[in-house]
N, CA, C and O atoms as a GROMACS GRO file, in nm:
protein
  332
    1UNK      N    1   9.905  12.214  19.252
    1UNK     CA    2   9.853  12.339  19.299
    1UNK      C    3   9.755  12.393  19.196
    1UNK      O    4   9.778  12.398  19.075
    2UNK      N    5   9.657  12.427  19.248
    2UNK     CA    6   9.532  12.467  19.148
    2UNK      C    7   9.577  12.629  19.161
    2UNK      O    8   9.610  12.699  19.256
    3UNK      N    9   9.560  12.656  19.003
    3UNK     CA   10   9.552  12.819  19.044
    3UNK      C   11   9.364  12.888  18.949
    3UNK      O   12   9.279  12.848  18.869
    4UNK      N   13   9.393  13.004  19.032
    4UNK     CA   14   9.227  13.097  19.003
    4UNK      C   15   9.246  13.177  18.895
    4UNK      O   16   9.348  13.241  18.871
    5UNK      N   17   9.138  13.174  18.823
    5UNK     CA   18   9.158  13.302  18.725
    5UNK      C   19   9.108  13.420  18.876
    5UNK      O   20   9.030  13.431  18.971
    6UNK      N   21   9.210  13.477  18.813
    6UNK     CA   22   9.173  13.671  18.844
    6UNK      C   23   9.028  13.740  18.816
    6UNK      O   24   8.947  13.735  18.723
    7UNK      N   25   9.032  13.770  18.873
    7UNK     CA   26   8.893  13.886  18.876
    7UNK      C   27   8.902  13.999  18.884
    7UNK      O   28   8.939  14.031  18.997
    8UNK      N   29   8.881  14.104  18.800
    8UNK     CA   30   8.862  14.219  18.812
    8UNK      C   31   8.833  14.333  18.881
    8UNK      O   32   8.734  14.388  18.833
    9UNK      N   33   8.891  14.402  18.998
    9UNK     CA   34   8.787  14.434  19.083
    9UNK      C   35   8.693  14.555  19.019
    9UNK      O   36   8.672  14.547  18.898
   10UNK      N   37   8.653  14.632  19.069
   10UNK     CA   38   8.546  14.738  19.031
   10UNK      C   39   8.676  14.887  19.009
   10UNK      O   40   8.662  14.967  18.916
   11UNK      N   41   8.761  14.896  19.084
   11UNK     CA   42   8.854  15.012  19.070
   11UNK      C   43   8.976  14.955  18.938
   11UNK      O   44   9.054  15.038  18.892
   12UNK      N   45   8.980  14.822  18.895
   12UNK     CA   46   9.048  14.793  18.766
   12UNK      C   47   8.967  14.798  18.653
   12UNK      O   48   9.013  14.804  18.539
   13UNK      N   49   8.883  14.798  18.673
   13UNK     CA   50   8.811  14.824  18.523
   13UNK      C   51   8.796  14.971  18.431
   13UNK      O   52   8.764  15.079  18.480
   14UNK      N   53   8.819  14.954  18.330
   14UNK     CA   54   8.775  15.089  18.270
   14UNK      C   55   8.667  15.121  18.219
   14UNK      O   56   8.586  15.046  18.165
   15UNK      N   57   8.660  15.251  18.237
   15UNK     CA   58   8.591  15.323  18.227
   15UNK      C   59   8.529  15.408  18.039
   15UNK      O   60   8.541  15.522  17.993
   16UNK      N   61   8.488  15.326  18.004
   16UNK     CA   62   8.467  15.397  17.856
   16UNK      C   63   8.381  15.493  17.805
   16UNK      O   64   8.315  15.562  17.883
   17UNK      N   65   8.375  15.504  17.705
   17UNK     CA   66   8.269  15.604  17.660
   17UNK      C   67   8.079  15.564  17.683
   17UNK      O   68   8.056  15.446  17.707
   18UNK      N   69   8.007  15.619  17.678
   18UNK     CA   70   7.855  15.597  17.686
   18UNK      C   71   7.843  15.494  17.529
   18UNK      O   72   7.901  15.528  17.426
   19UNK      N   73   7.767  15.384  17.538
   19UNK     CA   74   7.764  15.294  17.402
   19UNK      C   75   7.709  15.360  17.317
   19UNK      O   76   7.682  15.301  17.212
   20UNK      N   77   7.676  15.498  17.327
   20UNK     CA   78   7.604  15.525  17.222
   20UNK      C   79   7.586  15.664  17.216
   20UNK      O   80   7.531  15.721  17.311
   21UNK      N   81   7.632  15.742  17.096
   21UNK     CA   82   7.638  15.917  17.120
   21UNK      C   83   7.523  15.917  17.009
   21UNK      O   84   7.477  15.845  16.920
   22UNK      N   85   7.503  16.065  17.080
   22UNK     CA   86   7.343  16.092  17.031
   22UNK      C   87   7.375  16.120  16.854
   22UNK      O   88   7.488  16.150  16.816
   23UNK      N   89   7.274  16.108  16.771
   23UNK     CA   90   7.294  16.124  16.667
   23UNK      C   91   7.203  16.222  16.594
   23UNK      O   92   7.084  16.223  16.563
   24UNK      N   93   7.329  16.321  16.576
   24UNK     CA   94   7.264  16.453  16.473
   24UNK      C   95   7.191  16.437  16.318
   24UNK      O   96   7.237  16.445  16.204
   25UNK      N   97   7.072  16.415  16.366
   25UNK     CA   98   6.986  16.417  16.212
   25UNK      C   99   7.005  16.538  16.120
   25UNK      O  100   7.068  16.534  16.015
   26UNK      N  101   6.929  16.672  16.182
   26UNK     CA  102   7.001  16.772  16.038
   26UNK      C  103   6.978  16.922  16.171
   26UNK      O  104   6.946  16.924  16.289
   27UNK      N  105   7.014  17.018  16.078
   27UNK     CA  106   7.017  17.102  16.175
   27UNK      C  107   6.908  17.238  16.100
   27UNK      O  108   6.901  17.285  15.987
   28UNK      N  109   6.866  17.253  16.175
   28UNK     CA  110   6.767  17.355  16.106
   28UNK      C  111   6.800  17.517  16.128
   28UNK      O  112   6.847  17.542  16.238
   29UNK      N  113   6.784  17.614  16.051
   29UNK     CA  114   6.862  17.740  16.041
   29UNK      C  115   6.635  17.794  16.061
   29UNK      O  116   6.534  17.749  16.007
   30UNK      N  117   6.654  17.880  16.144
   30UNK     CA  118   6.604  17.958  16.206
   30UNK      C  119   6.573  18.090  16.267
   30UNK      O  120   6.636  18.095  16.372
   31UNK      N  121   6.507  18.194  16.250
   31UNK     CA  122   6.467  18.338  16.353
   31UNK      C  123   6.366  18.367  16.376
   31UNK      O  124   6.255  18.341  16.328
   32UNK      N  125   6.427  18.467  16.511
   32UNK     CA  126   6.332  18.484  16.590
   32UNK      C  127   6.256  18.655  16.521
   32UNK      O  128   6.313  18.719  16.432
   33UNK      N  129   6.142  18.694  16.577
   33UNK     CA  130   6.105  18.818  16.554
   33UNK      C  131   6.155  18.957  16.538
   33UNK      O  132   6.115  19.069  16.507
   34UNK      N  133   6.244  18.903  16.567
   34UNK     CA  134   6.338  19.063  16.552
   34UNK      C  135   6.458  19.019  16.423
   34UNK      O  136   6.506  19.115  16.363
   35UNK      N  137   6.502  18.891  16.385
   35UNK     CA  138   6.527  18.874  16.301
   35UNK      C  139   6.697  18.803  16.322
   35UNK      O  140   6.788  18.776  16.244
   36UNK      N  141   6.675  18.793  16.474
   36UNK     CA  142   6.797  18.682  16.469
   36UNK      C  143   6.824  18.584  16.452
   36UNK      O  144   6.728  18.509  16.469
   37UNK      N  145   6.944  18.517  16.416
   37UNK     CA  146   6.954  18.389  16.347
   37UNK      C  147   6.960  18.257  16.477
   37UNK      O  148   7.028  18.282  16.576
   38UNK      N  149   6.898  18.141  16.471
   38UNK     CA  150   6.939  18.103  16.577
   38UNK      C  151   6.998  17.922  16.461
   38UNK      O  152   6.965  17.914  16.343
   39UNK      N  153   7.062  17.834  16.515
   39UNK     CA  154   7.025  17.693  16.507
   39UNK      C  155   6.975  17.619  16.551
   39UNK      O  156   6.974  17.619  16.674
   40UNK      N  157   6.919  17.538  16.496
   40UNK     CA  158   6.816  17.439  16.595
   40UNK      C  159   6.902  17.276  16.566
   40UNK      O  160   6.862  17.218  16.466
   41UNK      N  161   6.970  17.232  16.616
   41UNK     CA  162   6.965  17.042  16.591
   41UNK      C  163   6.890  16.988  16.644
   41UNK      O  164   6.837  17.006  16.754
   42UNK      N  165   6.878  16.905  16.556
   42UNK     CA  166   6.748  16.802  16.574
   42UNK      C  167   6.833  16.641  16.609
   42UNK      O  168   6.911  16.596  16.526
   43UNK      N  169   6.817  16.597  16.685
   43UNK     CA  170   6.890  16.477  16.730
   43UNK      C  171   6.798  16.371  16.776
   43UNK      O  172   6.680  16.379  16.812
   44UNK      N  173   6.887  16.261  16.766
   44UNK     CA  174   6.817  16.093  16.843
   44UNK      C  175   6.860  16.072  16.933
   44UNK      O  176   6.916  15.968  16.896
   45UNK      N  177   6.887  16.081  17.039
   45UNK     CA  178   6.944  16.078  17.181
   45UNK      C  179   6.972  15.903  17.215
   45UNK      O  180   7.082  15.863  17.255
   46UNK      N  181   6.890  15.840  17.198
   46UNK     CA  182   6.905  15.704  17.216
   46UNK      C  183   6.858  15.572  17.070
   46UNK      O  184   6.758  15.554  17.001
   47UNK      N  185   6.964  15.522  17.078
   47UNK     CA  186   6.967  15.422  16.943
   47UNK      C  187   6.870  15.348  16.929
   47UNK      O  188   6.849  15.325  16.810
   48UNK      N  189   6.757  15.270  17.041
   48UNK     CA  190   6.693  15.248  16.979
   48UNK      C  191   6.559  15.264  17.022
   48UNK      O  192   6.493  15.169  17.064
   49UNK      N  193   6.512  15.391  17.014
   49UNK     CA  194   6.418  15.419  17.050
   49UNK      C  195   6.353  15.563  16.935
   49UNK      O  196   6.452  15.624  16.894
   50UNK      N  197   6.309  15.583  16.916
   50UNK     CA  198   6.250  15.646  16.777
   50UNK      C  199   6.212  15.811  16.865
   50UNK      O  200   6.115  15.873  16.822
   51UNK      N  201   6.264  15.850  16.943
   51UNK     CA  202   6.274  15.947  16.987
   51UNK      C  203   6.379  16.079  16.938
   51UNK      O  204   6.501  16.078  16.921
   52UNK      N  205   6.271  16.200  16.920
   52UNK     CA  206   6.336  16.265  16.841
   52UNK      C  207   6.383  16.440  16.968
   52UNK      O  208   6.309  16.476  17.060
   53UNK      N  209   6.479  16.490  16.940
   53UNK     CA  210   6.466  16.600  17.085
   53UNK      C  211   6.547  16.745  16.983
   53UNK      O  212   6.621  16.738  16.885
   54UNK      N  213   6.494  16.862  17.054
   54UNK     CA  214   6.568  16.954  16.964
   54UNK      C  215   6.641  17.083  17.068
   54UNK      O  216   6.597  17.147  17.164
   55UNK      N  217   6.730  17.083  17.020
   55UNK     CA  218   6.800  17.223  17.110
   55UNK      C  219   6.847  17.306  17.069
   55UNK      O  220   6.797  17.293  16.957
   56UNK      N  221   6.920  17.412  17.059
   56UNK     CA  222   6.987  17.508  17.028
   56UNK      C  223   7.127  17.488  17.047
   56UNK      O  224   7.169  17.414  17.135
   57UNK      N  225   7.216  17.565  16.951
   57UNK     CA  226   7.381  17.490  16.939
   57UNK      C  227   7.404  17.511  17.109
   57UNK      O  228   7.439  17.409  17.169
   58UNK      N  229   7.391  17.606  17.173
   58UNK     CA  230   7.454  17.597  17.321
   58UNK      C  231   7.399  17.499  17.395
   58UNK      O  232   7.453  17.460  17.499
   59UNK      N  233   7.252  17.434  17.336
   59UNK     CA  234   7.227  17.342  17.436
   59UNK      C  235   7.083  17.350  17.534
   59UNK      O  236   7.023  17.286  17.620
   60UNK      N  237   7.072  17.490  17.449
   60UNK     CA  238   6.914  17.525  17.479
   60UNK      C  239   6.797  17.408  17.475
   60UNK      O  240   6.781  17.381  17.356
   61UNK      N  241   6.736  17.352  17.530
   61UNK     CA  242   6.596  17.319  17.477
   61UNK      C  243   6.520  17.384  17.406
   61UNK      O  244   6.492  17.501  17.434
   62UNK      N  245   6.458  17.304  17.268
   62UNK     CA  246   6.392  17.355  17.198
   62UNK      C  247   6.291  17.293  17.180
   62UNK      O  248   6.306  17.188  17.118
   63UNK      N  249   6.140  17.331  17.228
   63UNK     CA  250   6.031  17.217  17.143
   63UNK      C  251   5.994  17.296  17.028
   63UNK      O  252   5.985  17.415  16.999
   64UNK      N  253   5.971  17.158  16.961
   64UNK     CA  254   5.851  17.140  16.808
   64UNK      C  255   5.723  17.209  16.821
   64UNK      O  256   5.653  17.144  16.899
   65UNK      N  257   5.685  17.274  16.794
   65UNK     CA  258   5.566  17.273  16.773
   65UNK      C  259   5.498  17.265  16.649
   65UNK      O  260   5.383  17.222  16.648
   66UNK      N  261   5.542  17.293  16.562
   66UNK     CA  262   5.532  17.230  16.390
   66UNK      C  263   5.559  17.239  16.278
   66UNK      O  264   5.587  17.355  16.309
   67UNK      N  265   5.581  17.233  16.170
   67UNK     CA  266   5.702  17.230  16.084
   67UNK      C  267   5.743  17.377  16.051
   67UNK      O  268   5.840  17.405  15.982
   68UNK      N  269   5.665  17.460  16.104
   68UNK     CA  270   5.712  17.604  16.035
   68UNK      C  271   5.791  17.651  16.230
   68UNK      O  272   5.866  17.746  16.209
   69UNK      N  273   5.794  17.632  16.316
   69UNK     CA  274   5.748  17.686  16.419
   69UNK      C  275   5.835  17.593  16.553
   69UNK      O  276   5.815  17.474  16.574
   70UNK      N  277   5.937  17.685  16.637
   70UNK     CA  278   6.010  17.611  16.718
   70UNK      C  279   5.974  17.729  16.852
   70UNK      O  280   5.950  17.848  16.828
   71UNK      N  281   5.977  17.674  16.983
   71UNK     CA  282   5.980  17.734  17.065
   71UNK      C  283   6.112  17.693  17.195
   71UNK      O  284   6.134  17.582  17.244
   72UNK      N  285   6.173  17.804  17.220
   72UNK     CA  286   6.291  17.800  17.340
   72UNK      C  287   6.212  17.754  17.429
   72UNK      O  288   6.101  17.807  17.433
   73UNK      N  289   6.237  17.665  17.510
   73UNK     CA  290   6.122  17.649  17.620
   73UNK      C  291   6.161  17.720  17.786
   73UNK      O  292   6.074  17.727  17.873
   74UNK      N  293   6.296  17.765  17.807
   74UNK     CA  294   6.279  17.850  17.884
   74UNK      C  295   6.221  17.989  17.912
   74UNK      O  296   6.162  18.045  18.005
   75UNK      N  297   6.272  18.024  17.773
   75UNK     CA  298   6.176  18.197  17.737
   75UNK      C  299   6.070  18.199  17.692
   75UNK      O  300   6.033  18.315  17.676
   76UNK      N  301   5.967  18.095  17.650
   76UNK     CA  302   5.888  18.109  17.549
   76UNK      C  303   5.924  18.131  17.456
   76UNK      O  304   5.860  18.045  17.394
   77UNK      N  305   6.012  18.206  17.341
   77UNK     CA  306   6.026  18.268  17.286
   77UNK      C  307   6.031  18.167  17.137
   77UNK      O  308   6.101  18.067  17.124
   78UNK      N  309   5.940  18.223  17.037
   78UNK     CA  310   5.911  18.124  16.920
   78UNK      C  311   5.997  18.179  16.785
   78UNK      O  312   5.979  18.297  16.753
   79UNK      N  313   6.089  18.098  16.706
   79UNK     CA  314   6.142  18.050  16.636
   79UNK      C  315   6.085  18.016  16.510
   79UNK      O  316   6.021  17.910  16.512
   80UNK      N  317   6.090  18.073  16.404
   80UNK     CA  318   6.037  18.056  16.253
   80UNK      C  319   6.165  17.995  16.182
   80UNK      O  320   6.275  18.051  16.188
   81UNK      N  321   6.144  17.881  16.117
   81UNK     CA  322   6.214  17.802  16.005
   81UNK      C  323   6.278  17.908  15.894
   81UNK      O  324   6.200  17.928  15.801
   82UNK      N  325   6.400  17.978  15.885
   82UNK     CA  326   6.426  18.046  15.728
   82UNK      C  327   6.419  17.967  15.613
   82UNK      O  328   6.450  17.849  15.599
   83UNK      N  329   6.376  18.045  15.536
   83UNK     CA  330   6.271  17.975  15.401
   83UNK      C  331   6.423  18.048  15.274
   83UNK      O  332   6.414  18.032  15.152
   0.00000   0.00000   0.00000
């Protein structure tokens, strides 16, 4: 009697984590015009791709615009580096 290896179906397999969590480069301390504090992280979202993305701790989008200078991109609202 010949026997089969088993096969896995699609509902036995597990389910793991994403291969790859984004990786926090540094976090930048920041305010806005009135003088509130915000954070900015700066992260790599994908391992191998040289892509760099920035948000706010809740998760805000944040673009670059240049080393002194961050903007919320839903509000407009621009972001100075604390010195």
């Amino acid at each position: 009697m010949h026997t089969q290896a088993k096969h896995a179906r699609l509902s036995e397999k597990i389910v793991g984590r994403p291969a790859y969590d984004p990786q926090v480069l540094h976090r930048e301390l920041c305010h806005d015009q009135d003088g509130k504090r915000y954070t900015v992280i700066v992260y790599r979202p994908f391992a191998d791709l040289n892509v760099t993305r920035y948000e706010l701790e809740d998760g805000t989008p944040v673009r670059f615009i240049n080393d002194c200078l961050f903007e919320i991109e839903s509000t407009g609202q621009t972001l100075t580096r604390c010195i």
